[in-house]
Structures are given as C-alpha cells and as structure tokens.
MARPAMAR-979125 format. One record per residue: z, y, x of N, C-alpha, C in turn; residue in one letter. Coordinates in steps of 0.02 Angstrom, whole numbers, padded with zeros to 5 digits, always signed. Layout:
N
ZYXZYXZYXA/...
END
This chain:
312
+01191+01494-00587+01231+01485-00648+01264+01417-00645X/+01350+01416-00651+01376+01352-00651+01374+01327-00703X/+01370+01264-00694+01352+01204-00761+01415+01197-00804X/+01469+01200-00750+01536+01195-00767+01556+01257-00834X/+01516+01317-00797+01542+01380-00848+01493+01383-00903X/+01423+01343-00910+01398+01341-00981+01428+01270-01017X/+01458+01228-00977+01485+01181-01042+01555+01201-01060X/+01571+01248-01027+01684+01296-01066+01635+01332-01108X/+01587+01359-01089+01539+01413-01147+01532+01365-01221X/+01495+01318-01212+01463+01272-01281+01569+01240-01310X/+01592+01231-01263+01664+01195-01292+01677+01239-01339X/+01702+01319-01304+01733+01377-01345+01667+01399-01381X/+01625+01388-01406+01597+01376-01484+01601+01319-01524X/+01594+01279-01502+01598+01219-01528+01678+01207-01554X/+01738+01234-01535+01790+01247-01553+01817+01302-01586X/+01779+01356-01581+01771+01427-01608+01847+01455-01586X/+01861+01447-01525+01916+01486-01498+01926+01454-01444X/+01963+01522-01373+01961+01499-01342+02038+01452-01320X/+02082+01452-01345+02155+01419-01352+02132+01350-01379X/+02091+01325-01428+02068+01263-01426+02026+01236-01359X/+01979+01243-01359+01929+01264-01304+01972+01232-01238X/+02042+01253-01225+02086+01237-01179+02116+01169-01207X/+02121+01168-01247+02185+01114-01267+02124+01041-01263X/+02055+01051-01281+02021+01009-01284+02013+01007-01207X/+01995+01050-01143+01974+01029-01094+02016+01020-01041X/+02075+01046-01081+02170+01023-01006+02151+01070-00972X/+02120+01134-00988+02136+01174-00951+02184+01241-00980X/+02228+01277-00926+02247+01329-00949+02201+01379-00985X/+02230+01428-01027+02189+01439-01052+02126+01505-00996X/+02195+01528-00956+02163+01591-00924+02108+01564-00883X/+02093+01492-00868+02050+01468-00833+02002+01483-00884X/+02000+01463-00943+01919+01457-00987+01914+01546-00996X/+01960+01579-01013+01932+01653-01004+01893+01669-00923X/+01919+01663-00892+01873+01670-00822+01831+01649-00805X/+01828+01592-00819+01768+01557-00838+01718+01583-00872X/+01704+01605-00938+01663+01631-00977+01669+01722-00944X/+01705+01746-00939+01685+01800-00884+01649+01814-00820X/+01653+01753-00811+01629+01752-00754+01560+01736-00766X/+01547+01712-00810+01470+01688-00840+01429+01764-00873X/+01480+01789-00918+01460+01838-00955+01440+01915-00874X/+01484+01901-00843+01456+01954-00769+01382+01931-00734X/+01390+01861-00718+01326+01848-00704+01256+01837-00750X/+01260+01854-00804+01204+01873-00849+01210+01943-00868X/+01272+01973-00857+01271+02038-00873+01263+02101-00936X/+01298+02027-00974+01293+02043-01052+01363+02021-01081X/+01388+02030-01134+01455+01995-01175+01403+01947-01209X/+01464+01899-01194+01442+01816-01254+01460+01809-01307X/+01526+01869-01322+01561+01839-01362+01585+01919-01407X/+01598+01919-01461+01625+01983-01492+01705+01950-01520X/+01737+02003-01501+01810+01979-01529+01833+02010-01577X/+01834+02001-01623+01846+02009-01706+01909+01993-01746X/+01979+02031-01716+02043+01996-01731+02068+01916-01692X/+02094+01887-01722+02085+01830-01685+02014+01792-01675X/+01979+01800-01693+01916+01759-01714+01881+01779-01661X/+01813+01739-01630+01768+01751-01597+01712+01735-01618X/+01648+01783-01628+01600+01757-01659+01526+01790-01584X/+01485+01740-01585+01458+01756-01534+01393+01800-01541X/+01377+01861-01475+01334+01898-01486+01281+01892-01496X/+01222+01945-01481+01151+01925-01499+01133+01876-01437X/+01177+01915-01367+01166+01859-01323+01181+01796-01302X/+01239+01792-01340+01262+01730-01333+01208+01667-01381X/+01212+01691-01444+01162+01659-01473+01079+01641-01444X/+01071+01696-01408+00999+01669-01348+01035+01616-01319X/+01089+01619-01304+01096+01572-01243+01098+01498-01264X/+01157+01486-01311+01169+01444-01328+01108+01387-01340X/+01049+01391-01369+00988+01317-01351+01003+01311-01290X/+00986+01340-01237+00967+01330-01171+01026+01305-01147X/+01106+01329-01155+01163+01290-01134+01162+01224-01154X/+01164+01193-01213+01147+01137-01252+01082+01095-01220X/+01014+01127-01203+00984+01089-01178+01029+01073-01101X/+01023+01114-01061+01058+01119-01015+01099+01063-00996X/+01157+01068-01023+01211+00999-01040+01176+00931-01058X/+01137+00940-01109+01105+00866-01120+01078+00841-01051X/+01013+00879-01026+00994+00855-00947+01051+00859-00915X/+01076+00863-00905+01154+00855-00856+01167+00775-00849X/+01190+00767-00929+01213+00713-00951+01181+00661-00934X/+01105+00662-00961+01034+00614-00940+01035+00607-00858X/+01023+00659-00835+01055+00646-00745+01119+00590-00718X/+01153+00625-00758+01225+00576-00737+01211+00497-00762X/+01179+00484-00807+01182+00420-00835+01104+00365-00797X/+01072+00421-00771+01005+00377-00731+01059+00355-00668X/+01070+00424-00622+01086+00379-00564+01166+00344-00571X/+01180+00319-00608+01230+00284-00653+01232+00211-00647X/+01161+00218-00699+01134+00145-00694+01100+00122-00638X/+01071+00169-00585+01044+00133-00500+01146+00102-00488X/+01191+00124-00491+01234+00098-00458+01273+00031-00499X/+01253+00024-00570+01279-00030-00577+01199-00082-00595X/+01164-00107-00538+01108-00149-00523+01059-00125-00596X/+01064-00044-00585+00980-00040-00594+00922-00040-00575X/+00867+00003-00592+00811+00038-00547+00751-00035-00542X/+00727-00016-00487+00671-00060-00443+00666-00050-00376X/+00677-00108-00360+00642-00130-00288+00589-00169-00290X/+00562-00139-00212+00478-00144-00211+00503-00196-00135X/+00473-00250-00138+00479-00312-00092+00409-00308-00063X/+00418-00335-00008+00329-00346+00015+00336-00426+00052X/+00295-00464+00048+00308-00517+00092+00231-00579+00100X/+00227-00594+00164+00162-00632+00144+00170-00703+00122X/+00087-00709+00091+00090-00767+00031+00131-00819+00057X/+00141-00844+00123+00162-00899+00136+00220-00902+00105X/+00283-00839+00150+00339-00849+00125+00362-00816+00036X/+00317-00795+00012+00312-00784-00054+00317-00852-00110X/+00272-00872-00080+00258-00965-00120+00327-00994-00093X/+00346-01001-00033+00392-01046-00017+00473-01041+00002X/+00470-00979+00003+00537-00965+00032+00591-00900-00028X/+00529-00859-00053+00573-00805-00064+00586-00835-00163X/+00586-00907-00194+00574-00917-00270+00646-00918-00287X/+00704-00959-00230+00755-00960-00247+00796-00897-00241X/+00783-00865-00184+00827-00800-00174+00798-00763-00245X/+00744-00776-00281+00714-00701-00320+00765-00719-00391X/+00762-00800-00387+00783-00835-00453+00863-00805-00464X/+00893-00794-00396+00966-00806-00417+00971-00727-00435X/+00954-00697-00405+00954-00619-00395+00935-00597-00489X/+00872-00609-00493+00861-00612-00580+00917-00642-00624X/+00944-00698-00600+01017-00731-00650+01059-00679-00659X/+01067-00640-00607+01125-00615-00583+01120-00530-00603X/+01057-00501-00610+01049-00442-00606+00974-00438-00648X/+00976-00429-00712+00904-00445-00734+00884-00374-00758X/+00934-00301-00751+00902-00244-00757+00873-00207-00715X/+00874-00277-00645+00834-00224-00602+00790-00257-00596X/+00725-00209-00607+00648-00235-00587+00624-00243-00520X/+00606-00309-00494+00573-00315-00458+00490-00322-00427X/+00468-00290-00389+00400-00288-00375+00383-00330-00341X/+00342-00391-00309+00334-00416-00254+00250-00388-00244X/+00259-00360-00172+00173-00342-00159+00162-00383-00103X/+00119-00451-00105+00086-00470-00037+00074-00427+00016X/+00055-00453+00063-00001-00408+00139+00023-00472+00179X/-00012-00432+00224+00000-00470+00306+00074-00426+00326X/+00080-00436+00379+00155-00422+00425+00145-00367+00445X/+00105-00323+00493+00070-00261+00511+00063-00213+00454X/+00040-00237+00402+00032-00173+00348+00116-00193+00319X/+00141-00242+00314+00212-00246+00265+00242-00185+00311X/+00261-00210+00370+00283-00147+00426+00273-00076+00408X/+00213-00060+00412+00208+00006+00404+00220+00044+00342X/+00240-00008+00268+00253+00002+00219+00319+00031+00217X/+00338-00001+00239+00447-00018+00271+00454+00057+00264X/+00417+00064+00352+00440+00125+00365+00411+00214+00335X/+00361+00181+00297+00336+00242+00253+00370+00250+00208X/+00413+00212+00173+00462+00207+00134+00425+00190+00058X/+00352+00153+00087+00334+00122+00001+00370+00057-00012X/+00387+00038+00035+00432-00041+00023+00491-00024+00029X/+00555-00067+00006+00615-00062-00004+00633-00087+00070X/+00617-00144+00045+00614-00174+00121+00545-00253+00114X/+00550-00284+00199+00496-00339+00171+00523-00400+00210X/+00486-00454+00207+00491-00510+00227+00435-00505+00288X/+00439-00532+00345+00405-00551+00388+00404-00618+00414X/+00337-00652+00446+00321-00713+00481+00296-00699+00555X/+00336-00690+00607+00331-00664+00654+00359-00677+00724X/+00329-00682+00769+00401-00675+00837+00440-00624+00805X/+00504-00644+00856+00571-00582+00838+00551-00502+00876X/+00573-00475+00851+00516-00390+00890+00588-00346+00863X/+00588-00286+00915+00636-00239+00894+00584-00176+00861X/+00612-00134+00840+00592-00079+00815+00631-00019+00796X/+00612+00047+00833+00702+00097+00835+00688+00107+00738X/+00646+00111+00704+00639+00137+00633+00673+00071+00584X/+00675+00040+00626+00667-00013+00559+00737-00075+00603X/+00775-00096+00541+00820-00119+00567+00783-00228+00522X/+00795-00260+00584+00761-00342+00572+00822-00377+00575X/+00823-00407+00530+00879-00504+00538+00827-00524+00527X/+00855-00591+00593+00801-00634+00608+00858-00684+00537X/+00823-00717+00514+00828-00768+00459+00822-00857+00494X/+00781-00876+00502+00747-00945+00502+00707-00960+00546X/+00702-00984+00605+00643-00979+00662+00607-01061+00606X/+00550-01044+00596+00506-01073+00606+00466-01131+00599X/+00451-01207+00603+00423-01252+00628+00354-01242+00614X/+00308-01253+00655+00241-01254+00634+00227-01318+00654X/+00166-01338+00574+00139-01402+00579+00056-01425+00583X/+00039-01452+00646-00043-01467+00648-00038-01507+00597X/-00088-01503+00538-00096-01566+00498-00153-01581+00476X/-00179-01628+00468-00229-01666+00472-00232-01716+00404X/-00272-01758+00390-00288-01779+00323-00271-01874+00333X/-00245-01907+00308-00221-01981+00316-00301-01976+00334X/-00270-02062+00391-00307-02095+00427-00364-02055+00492X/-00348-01988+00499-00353-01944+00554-00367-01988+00627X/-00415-01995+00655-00388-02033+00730-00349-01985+00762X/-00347-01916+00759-00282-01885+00808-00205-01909+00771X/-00204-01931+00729-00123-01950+00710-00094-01991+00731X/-00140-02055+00779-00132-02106+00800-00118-02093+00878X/-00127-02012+00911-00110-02005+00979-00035-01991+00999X/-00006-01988+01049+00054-01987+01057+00097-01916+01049X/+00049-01898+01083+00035-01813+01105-00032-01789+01101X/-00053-01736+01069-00117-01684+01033-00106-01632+01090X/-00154-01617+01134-00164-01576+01169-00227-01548+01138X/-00231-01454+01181-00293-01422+01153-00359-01446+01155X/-00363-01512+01212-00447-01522+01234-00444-01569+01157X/-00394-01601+01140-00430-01653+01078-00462-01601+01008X/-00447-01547+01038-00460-01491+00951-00528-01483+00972X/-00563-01492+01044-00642-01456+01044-00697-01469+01005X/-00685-01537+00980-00726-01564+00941-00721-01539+00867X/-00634-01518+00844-00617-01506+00758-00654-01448+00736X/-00642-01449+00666-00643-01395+00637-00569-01372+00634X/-00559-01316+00618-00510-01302+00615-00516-01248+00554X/-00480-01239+00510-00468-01222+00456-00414-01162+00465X/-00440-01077+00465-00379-01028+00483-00367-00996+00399X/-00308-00960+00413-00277-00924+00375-00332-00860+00372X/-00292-00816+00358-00339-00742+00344-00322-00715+00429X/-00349-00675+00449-00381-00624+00503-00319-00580+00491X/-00274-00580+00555-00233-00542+00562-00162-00584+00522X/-00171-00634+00511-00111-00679+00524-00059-00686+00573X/-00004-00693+00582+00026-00693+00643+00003-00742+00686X/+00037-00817+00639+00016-00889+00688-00035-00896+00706X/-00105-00870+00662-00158-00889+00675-00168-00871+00728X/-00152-00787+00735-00170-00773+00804-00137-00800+00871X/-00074-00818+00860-00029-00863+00932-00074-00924+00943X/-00093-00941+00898-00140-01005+00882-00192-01017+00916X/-00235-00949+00913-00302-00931+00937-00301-00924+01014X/-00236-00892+01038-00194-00858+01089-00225-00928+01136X/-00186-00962+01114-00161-01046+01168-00242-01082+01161X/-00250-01072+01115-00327-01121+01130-00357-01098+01177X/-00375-01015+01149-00429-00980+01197-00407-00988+01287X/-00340-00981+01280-00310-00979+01350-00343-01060+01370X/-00338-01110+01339-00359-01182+01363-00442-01186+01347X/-00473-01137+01346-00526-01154+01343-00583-01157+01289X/-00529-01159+01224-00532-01194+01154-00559-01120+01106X/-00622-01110+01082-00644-01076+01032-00675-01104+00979X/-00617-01091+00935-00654-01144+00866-00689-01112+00855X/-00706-01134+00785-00776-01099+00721-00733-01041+00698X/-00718-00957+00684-00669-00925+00648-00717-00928+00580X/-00782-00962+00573-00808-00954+00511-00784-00981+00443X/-00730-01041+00467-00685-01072+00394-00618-01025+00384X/-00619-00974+00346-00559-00921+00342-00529-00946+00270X/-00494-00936+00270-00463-00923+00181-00385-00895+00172X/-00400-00851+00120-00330-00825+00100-00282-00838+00058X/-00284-00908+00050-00230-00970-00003-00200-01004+00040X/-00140-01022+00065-00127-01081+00088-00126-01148+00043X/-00133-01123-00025-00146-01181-00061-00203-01233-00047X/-00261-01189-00050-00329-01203-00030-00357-01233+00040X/-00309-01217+00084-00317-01238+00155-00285-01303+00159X/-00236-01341+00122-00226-01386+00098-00247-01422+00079X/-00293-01402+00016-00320-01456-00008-00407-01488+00040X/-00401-01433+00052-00485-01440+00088-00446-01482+00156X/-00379-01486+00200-00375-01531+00261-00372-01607+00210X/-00330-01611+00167-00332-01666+00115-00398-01701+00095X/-00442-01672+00106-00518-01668+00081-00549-01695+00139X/-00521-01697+00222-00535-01687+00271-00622-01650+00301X/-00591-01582+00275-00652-01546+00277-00627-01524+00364X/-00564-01519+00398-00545-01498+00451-00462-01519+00473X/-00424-01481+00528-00367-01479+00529-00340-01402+00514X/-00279-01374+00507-00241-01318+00510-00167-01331+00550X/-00170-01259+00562-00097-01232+00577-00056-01206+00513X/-00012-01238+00476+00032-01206+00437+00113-01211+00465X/+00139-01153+00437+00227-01201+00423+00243-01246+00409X/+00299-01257+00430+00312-01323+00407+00346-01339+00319X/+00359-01266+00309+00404-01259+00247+00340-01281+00200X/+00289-01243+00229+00234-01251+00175+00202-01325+00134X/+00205-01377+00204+00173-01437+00194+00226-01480+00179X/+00273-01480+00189+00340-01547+00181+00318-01572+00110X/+00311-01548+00059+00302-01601+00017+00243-01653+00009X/+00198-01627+00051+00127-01671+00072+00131-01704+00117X/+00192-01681+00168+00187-01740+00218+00238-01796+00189X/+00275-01751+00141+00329-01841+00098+00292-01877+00071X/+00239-01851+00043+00198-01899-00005+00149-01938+00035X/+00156-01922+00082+00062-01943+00121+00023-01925+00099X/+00032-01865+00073-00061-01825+00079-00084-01808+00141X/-00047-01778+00183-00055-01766+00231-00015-01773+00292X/-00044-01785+00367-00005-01797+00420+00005-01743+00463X/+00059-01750+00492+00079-01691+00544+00056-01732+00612X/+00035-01686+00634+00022-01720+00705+00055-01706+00765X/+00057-01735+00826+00110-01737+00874+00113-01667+00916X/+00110-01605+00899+00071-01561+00947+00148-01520+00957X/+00137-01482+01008+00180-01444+01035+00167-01366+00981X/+00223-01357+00964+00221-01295+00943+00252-01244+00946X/+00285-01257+01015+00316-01186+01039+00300-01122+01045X/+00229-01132+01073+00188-01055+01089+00185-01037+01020X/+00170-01052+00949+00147-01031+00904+00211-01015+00872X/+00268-01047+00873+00317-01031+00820+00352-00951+00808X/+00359-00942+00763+00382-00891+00714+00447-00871+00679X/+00474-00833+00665+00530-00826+00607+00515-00783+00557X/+00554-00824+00505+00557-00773+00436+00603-00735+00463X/+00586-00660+00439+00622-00611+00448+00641-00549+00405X/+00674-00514+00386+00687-00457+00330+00684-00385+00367X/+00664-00349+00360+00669-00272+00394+00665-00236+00335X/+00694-00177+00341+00719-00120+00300+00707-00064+00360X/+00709-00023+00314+00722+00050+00373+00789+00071+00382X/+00802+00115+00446+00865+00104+00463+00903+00170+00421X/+00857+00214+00398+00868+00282+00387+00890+00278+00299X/+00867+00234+00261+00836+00233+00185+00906+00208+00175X/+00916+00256+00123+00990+00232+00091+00985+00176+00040X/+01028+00131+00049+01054+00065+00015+01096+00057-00047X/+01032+00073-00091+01082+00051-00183+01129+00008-00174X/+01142+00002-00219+01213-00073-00228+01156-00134-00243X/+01104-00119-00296+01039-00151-00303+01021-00182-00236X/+00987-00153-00173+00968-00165-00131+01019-00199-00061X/+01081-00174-00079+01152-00222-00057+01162-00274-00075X/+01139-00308-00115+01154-00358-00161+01107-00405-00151X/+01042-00371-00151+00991-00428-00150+00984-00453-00039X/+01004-00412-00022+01030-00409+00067+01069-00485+00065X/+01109-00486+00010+01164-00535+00052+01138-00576+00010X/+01129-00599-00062+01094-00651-00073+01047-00683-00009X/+01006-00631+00025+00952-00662+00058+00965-00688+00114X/+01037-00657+00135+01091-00699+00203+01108-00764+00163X/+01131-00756+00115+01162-00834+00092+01099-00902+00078X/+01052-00876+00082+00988-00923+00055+00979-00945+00151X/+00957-00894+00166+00954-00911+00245+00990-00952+00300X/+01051-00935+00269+01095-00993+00287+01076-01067+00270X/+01078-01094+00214+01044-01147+00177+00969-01160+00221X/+00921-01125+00234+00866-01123+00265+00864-01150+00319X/+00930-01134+00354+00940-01152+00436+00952-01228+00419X/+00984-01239+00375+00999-01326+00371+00951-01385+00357X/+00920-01341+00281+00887-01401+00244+00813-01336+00226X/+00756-01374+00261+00674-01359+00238+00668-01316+00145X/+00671-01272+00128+00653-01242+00061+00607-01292+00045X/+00598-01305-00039+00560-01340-00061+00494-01296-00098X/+00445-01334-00109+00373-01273-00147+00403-01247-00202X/+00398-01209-00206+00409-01171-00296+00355-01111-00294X/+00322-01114-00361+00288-01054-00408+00334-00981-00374X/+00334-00959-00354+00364-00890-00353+00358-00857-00415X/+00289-00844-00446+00272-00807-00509+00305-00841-00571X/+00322-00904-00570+00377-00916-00616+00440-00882-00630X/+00465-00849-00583+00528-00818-00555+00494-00754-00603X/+00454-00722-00566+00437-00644-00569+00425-00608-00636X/+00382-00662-00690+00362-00661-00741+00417-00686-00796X/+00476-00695-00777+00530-00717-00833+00526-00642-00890X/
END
C-alpha cells in the first residue's frame, strides 16, 4: 500500500472533494482519481460513495481512515527523526584511553559542544585493543588510539600526532643528573606501570626485557593521575607522554630524564570503520579533530578536566 495514495485519500476527505483535493496538492485532478482507485483496487472495496456532486465516504473507507491518519503521522515522525541526524543531531559514541581523554580530546570535545550542542556525546574509556574491536563491531562511532601506526582493511586510521614519551622521575633524582639513562641504570628502580595491556607499557617492557631489565609489574595503576603523584612522592620512576606531564615538568614537580625514546614512541590516532556511513554529525566532529591535530603537531595540548566538557 502506497503512502503517497493514503495521504490523496486523507487530503480528498479532509477537503471533501476530489477537485479541491487537486487544487490543494498541484495535482491534476485525474491523477488524485487514480490514485484513490488505485487504492480502492488494492483493498478491494469502494472508499468513497458518490452522491451528486458530493462524496461521502463508505463503511470502508471510514475503517480506513484512523489507520491512514495514524499512518501519515508515523510517516511524518520518520521524516523529522532522520531530519534532525542531518542537521547535527543524534549521538555519537567515542571511545578513547584515559590518557588521551584527560589530555588531548577536552578541546576538540569543547568546540564541537559550542558548535553543535544537540548532539549527544558518549565518551567510553578502554585500552586500544578493545577500542578496536568496538570500531569495527560498530559499538563505537569511531575511537581515539595511542599506538604505533598499524593498517587495518576494516577500519580506516589518520595518524594525528606521533608522540613524545617521557621517563620521569621526582626532583633531586640522581638519574636526572646523568647525561644519558640507559636500561642497566633502571635495574635497581622501581618502576611505576600503567594498566596491563597498555600500548607503551608494553614497548616499554619490550626494550628492557630485550636489555636484560625485569622490573617489579607489581606497582600497576589505572590513573595517570595517580602515577604522578606517587613518582612526585618518589615512590618510583614511569613512562608517560609527554602531553601528560608538561605541566609538572614546568613547575618542577617533576623531571624528565635523558632517555631515548624511540623504541617506545606512539601516535594519537582516530579510526572509524571504513564501511559505517558518516552523519554530517560524525563529518563534523572528523574535521574539527583534523584542525585540533594540526595545532597538536606545533604546540604540546595543555591538562584539562575532560568531564568538564562532557557534563555541560
């Protein structure tokens, strides 16, 4: 049953003829008769009794008519949801880990909310491995990654920002005073990791073990806030970003130390799936996150609350 031929049906009542019926919908008129014939064949009943000029409608037409009316209303409700996905409605579901959550993603979320505040955003933590498999299951919109650069045929990656990673250590450290930090000076540290199944941690783990070097994995934690304050505390050293610590190393809370960090370094990265069609919503927040990235490549992001952003 065409939708088209129950709303000429509800017009030519709602007009109580079918020569109005036309004049209201610009159509000829022989179109709205064929129309409603053509309706009245495929139910296989008359809609309509013709009574001199007048049309007054049958027993069947009168069945019909709620259900045309509902009919049309859901139509309408249809047309006006995916309506509003195209002028920056809906929700997107973000995934990204805590690091670049805290530090990287507060400004892109901030401008995006200025700019578009009927669309809801989700941010769900994980690690990089489960964000991934989110992507491509299609529970994430798309996510943020901290990672080497990696291809993938499902999932399409811009690399964003490679990286700096920083050994840091707590003022007055005797390793801050060396020229160069090689792995034999860590045999003695503690070393302070991220959570299990971290990227860096593991490049991290990678190069020691290769030199020889098996820390304690018994100091874990899943804050980088906290891993902070405890090297500050000089309970140990860590591997963080560099985005993460810059404002501790401006202040002298804490020191970066001289170490090579090639093997360990990383990029922020964005992946989407290649298949998942792209709102104007999810177009939008794409190139914001090119234009922030740009900025990124120049000048270090500063700390910000993310949940300040999220909770407006």
């Amino acid at each position: 049953m065409e939708s088209r031929n129950l709303f000429t049906f509800l017009v030519v009542v709602e007009e109580g003829g079918f020569t109005r019926a036309a004049q209201r919908l610009d159509y000829a008129q022989s179109s709205i008769t064929a129309q409603i014939q053509a309706l009245e064949t495929e139910l296989g009943t008359p809609l309509f009794d013709r009574i001199g000029k007048k049309i007054v409608l049958t027993d069947a037409g009168r069945k019909l008519l709620p259900y045309a009316q509902e009919i049309s209303k859901m139509h309408a409700l249809a047309k006006d949801a995916v309506h509003s996905v195209t002028e920056m409605g809906g929700t997107l579901m973000i995934g990204a880990p805590e690091s670049l959550a805290a530090y990287r993603l507060p400004a892109v979320l901030r401008e995006y909310r200025d700019r578009y505040p009927n669309v809801k955003i989700t941010l769900k933590p994980g690690l990089c491995r489960e964000l991934k498999d989110q992507v491509r299951s299609g529970q994430l919109d798309l996510a943020f990654l901290l990672q080497p650069e990696a291809e993938g045929k499902e999932l399409h990656t811009e690399l964003l920002v490679e990286e700096e990673m920083a050994l840091i250590a707590p003022p007055g450290h005797p390793l801050a005073e060396l020229e160069h930090v090689e792995p034999v000076h860590l045999r003695q540290e503690t070393i302070l990791h991220t959570e299990a199944g971290c990227t860096y941690r593991a490049l991290f783990e990678q190069h020691l073990n290769s030199c020889g070097i098996f820390p304690d994995p018994s100091l874990e934690f899943w804050n980088i806030e906290a891993i902070k304050q405890c090297v500050m505390t000089g309970l140990g050293l860590s591997l963080l970003p560099l985005v993460t610590v810059q404002n501790e190393l401006k202040e002298g809370k804490l020191r970066r130390l001289n170490w090579d960090d090639s093997l360990q370094r990383v990029s922020t990265q964005v992946v989407y799936h290649t298949k998942k069609w792209q709102s104007p919503a999810l177009s939008e927040l794409l190139r914001i996150i090119s234009k922030h990235a740009a900025e990124w490549r120049q000048i270090p992001a500063p700390a910000v609350d993310t949940h300040a952003y999220l909770n407006r």
